[in-house]
Steps between C-alpha positions, in 0.01 A plus 500: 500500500708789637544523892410881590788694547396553923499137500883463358648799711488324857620151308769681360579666851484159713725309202790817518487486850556082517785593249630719752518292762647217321793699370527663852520162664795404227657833619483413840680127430776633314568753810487246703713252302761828414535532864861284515656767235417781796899482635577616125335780528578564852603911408193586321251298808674739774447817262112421513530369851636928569262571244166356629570455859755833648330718219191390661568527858404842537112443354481163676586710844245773440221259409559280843495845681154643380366170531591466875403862539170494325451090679583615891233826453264318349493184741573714805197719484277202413664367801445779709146497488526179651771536754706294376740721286814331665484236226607703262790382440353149479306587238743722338787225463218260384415715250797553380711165469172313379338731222634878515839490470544190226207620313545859490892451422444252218241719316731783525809289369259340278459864313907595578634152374211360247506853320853540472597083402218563212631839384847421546471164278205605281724787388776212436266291309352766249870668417596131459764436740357225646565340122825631501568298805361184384738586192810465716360178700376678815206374622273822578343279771799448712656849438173684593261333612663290753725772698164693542290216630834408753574848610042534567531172718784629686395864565108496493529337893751734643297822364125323638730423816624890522164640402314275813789645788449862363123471508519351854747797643237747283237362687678488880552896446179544419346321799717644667415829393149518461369204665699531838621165465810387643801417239589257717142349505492508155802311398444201694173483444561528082789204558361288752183458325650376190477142440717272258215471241507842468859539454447210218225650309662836524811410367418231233278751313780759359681181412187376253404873408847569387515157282170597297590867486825450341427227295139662401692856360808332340243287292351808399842669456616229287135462292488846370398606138349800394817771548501724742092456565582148558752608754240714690241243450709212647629691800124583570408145503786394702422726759099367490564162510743484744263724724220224471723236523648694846133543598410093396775349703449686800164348506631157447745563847186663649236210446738170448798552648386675786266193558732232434807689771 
């Protein structure tokens, strides 16, 4: 008896997808396992740390500043209503180190870095250089892989870290501005009000979003077929994934973590 064809599809869907994550989670092992080899390739690890953390410093920078624009008006004229708008910077640098400024940053380094580690080695892959350097006894995993996953755990922090202090002075000037609230006022109350937890969560987040987002698109990168389709394709799903993925693990800080500090 043959299984209608609407019947098949989603079996067929669920079984790639279990393939997928089984040959991701090999991925992920031999990054880890490649790490030691990362003093080898020391010169190509600081040309992607330039690459993916200075290149991005300026969008990083203009992301924390809208956000602590668009947080301080939005919170201070809720605030307002009740007379209470002086916590605006409370809620400002809350919103900031805990969800904005790691969440925001990642799914904007997610597209930057997940689009161009799947182009870059997806193009490799289908003009067969990656076979060429398997050829010559290179490892493709601890030439490429590995120097992008190092030079994402080193610079994904510093740019979350630079996009919350530009949001924060964004939103002092602001209150400032509009809101007649004292800079002064501000400041302290944006610092004083932060607590260790915070701090914690905020900062432990880039270091897990830039793990899956660099090891997400150079599994792509490095499981392309199809030409240059395959190239676009892959650099699409990179950029999808690691967006979920962001989007997943923020709500595992939010709900456990959050719970357990």
């Amino acid at each position: 008896m043959a299984w209608p064809a609407a019947d098949i599809a989603p079996v067929r869907t669920f079984k790639r997808m279990l393939w997928r994550l089984q040959e991701y989670s090999i991925f992920v092992y031999e990054n880890v396992r490649s790490l030691r080899s990362a003093w080898r390739y020391r010169r190509d690890t600081l040309e992607q740390m330039y690459i993916i953390g200075a290149q991005a410093f300026m969008i990083a920078s203009l992301s924390g500043l809208f956000m602590g624009i668009i947080m301080a008006i939005e919170a201070g004229h809720r605030l307002e209503t009740f007379g209470a708008k002086l916590l605006v910077g409370r809620t400002t640098s809350l919103a900031l180190f805990r969800e904005l400024g790691p969440v925001i940053t990642g799914l904007l380094l997610a597209a930057r870095t997940g689009a161009k580690n799947a182009s870059e080695l997806g193009s490799m892959q289908v003009s067969e250089q990656i076979d060429a350097l398997r050829a010559f006894g290179t490892d493709p995993i601890e030439k490429l892989a590995v120097p992008r996953l190092i030079a994402a755990l080193v610079m994904f922090l510093p740019l979350t870290l630079v996009s919350d202090l530009v949001g924060l002075v964004g939103g002092m000037y602001v209150s400032d501005w509009w809101l007649n609230v004292d800079k002064g006022f501000f400041w302290h109350s944006a610092i004083y009000d932060l607590k260790i937890k915070d701090l914690i969560v905020g900062f432990a987040k880039p270091v897990v979003f830039s793990f899956f987002i660099s090891t997400i698109s150079c599994y792509y990168g490095l499981a392309t077929t199809g030409g240059t389709i395959g190239v676009g394709r892959a650099a699409v799903n990179a950029v999808v994934v690691s967006s979920v993925v962001v989007l997943f693990n923020d709500f595992i800080f939010t709900k456990v973590i959050w719970s357990i500090l």
